[in-house]
VOROKE-926732 format. One record per residue (C-alpha): x, y, z; residue number from 1. Coordinates in steps of 0.2 Angstrom, whole numbers, plus 5000, padded with zeros to 4 digits. Example, Ala and Ser with C-alpha at 12.3 -4.5 7.8 and 13.67 -1.06 7.14 Angstrom:
// VOROKE-926732
x  y  z  i
5062  4978  5039  1 $
5068  4995  5036  2 $
***
This chain:
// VOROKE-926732
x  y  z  i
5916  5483  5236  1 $
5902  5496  5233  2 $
5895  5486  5222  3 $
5895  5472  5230  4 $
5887  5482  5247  5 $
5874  5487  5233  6 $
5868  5470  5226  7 $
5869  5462  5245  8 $
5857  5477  5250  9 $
5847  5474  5231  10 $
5845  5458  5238  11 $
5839  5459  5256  12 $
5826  5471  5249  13 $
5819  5457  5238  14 $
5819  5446  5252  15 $
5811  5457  5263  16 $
5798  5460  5250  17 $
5795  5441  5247  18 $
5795  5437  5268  19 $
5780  5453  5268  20 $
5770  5448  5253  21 $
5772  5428  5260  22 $
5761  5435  5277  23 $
5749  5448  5267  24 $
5740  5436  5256  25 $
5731  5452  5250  26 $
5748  5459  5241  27 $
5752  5441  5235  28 $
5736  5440  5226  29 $
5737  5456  5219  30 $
5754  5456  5212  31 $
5750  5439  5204  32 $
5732  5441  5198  33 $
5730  5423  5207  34 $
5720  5416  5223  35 $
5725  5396  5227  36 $
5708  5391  5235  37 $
5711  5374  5244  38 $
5697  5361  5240  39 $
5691  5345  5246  40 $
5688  5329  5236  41 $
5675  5320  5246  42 $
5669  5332  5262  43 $
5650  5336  5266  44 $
5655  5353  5261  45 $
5668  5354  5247  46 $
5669  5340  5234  47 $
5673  5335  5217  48 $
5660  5332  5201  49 $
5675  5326  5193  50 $
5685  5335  5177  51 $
5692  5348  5190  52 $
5676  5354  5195  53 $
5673  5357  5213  54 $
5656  5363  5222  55 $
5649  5362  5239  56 $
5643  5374  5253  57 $
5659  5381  5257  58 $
5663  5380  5237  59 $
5649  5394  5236  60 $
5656  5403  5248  61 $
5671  5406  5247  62 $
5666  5410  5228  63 $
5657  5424  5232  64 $
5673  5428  5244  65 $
5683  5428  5230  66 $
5670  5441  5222  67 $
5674  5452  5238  68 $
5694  5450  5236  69 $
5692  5455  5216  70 $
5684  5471  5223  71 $
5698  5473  5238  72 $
5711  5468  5224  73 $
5705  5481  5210  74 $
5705  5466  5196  75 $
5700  5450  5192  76 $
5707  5436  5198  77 $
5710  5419  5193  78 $
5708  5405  5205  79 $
5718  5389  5204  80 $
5711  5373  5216  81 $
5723  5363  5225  82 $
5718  5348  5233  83 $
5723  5347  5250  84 $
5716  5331  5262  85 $
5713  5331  5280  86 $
5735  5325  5282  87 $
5741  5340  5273  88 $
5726  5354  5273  89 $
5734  5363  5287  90 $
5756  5364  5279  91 $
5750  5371  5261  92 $
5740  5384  5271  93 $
5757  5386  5282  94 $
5769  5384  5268  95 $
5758  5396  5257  96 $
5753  5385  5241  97 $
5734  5388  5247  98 $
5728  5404  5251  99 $
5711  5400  5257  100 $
5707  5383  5262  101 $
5687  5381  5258  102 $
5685  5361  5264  103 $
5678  5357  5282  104 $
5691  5362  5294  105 $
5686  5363  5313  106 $
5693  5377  5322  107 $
5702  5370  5338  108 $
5715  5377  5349  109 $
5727  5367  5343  110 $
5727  5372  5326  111 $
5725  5390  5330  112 $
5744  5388  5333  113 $
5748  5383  5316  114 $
5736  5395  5305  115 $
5720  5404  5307  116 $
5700  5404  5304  117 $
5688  5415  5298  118 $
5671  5418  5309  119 $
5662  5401  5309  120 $
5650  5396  5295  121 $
5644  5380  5300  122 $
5643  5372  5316  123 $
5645  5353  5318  124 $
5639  5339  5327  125 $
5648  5324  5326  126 $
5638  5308  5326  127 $
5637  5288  5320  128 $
5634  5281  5304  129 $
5628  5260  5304  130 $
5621  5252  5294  131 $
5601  5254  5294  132 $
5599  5233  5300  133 $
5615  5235  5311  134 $
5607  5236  5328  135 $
5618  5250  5332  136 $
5610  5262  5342  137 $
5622  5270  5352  138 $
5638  5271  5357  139 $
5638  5258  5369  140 $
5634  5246  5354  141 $
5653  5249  5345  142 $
5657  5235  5359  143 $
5670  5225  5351  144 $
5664  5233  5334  145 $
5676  5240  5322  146 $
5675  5259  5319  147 $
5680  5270  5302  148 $
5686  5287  5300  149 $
5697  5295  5291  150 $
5715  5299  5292  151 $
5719  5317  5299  152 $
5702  5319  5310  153 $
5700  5320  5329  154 $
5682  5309  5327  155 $
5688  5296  5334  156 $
5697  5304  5349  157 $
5681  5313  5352  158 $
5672  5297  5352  159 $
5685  5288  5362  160 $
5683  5304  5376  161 $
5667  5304  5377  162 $
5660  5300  5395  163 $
5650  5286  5386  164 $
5663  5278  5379  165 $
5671  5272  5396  166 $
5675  5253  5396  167 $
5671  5250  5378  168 $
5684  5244  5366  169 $
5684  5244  5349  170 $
5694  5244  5333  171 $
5699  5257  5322  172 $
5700  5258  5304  173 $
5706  5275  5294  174 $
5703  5280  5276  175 $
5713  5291  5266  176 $
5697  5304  5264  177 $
5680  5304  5268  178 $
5673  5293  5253  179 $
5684  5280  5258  180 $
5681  5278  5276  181 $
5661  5278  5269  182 $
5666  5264  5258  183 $
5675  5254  5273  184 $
5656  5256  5281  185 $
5648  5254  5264  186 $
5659  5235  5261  187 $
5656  5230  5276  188 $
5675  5231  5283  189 $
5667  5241  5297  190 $
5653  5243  5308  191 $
5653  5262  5309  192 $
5659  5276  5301  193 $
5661  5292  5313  194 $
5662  5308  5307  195 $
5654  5326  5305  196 $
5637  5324  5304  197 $
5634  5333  5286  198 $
5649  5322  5279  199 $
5638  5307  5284  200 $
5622  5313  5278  201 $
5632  5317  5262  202 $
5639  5302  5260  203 $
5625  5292  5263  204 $
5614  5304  5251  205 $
5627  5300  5240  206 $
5627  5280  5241  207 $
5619  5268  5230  208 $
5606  5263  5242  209 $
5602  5278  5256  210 $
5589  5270  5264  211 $
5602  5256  5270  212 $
5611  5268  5282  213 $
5605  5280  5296  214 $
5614  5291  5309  215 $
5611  5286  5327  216 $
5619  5290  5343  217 $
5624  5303  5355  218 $
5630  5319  5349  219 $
5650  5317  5351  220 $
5653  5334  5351  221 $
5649  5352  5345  222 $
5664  5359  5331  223 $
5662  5375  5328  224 $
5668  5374  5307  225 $
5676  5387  5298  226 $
5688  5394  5282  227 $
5706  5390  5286  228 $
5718  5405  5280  229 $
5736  5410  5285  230 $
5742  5414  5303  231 $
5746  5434  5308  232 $
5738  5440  5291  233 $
5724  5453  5300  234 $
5721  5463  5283  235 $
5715  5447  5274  236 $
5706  5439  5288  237 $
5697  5456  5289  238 $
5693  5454  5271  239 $
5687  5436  5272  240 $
5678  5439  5288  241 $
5668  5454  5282  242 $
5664  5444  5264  243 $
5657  5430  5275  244 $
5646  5444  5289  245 $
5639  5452  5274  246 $
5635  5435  5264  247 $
5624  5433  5284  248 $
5616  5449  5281  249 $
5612  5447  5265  250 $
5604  5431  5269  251 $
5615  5423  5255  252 $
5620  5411  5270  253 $
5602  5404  5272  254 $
5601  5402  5254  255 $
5615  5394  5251  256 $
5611  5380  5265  257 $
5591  5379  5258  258 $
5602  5375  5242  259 $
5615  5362  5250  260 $
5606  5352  5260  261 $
5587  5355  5259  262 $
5587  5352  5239  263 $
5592  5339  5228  264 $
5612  5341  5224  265 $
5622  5335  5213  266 $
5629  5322  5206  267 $
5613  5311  5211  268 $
5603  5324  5216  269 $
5598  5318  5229  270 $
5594  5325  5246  271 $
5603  5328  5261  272 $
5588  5333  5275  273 $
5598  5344  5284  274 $
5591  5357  5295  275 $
5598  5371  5302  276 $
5603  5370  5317  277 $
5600  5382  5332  278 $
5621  5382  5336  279 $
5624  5387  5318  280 $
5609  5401  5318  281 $
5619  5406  5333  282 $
5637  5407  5325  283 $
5629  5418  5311  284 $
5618  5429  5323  285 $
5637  5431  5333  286 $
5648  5431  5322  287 $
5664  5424  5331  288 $
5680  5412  5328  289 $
5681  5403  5343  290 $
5689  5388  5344  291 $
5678  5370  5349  292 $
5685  5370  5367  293 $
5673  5386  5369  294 $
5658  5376  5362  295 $
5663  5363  5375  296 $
5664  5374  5391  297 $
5650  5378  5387  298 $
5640  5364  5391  299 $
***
């Protein structure tokens, strides 16, 4: 019987050990020597040159992140990408297959229920991609047109509650991922691909004929964009969140947006134009993880 008492209690311990390690992704990555960095295929700020490689805005940053947690963790580590999509981004941060999800999440209230963000890297505007000899100008203009985006997104919610969008009707279209809702706008399937504004512009950087698109339109809304980690894991959002404030006094942050999207990238090497906006100067002058609904009571 003693024994038995012995290998339930053997047991609970391991258990117990497993539930801690599962919500102190700093332990986990310690004991294993591995960090699984969540990465996009196709997103304005994560995406794939193909044969496994991944690069981007956020890529860069949560590389040198990675440095930082080395240093926290006492030894190298080895990074394993998983690619996650807008669908399943947020259960593999839940479930714990990815540790730090590095694509183009917007922080919203809603999701803070299910997982957390760091402070705010990148602060988005939502907008309209046409076709340059569409004639689309504005929202008032998707009038009976039929509208992209991609699977997973709230663009076209927020396009649909916009106080312009009152009485007009249109249709809806979703791809699996970014590349493919372009490519709906691209073939001609759609009329308008709506989205974060860096996602078009990288996108259409990215096309076979750039000049035949343009972004027009109202701003939809203001997202506040940031790196996706675990709920109720304070020690390792203080690591990634004091990685990312020193990457903004370092300046590494400004160099790292003079590298994405004032000069040419790859694969085309093309450029996206891009400035910085006064909203993201902001977010890194005040460094804060507040959800979108606080960009919008703003207003």
């Amino acid at each position: 019987m003693k024994k038995q008492v012995l290998a339930l209690s053997i047991l609970a311990l391991a258990a117990g050990g497993a539930f801690a390690q599962a919500n102190d992704t700093l332990a986990k990555i310690k004991a294993s020597g591995v960090i699984t960095e969540g990465v996009r295929e196709s997103s304005g700020l994560s995406y794939t040159l193909g044969n496994g490689q991944y690069t981007g805005f956020h890529y860069d940053i949560c590389a040198n992140i990675i440095k930082d947690l080395e240093k926290a963790a006492g030894k190298k580590l080895e990074t394993k990408y998983q690619p996650v999509t807008s669908q399943n981004r947020i259960p593999l941060v839940q479930n714990g297959t990815v540790d730090i999800e590095c694509g183009s999440t917007t922080n919203n209230a809603t999701r803070q229920k299910d997982v957390a963000f760091a402070v705010t890297t990148y602060v988005e505007e939502v907008r309209i991609a046409v076709k340059a000899n569409s004639g689309i100008t504005s929202i008032k203009d998707l009038n009976g047109k039929t509208v992209a985006t991609t699977t997973g997104t709230t663009s076209v919610q927020t396009l649909r509650k916009n106080e312009r969008a009152g009485g007009i009707d249109f249709k809806e279209l979703y791809g699996k991922d970014h590349s493919d809702s372009f490519l709906l706008l691209e073939s001609g399937r759609a009329d308008a691909f709506v989205m974060d504004g860096s996602i078009l512009a990288s996108n259409i950087a990215k096309s076979k004929s750039p000049a035949d698109y343009k972004i027009v339109g109202e701003v939809l809304s203001v997202e506040p964009i940031a790196i996706m980690i675990r709920k109720d894991d304070p020690a390792f959002k203080k690591a990634v969140d004091d990685s990312i404030k020193a990457q903004i006094k370092s300046g590494e942050l400004n160099k790292l947006w003079d590298k994405w999207f004032l000069q040419p990238i790859p694969p085309a090497n093309v450029k996206i134009g891009l400035a910085l906006s006064d909203a993201t100067k902001d977010a890194w002058a005040n460094p804060n993880d507040k959800p979108m609904e606080d960009y919008a009571a703003k207003k």
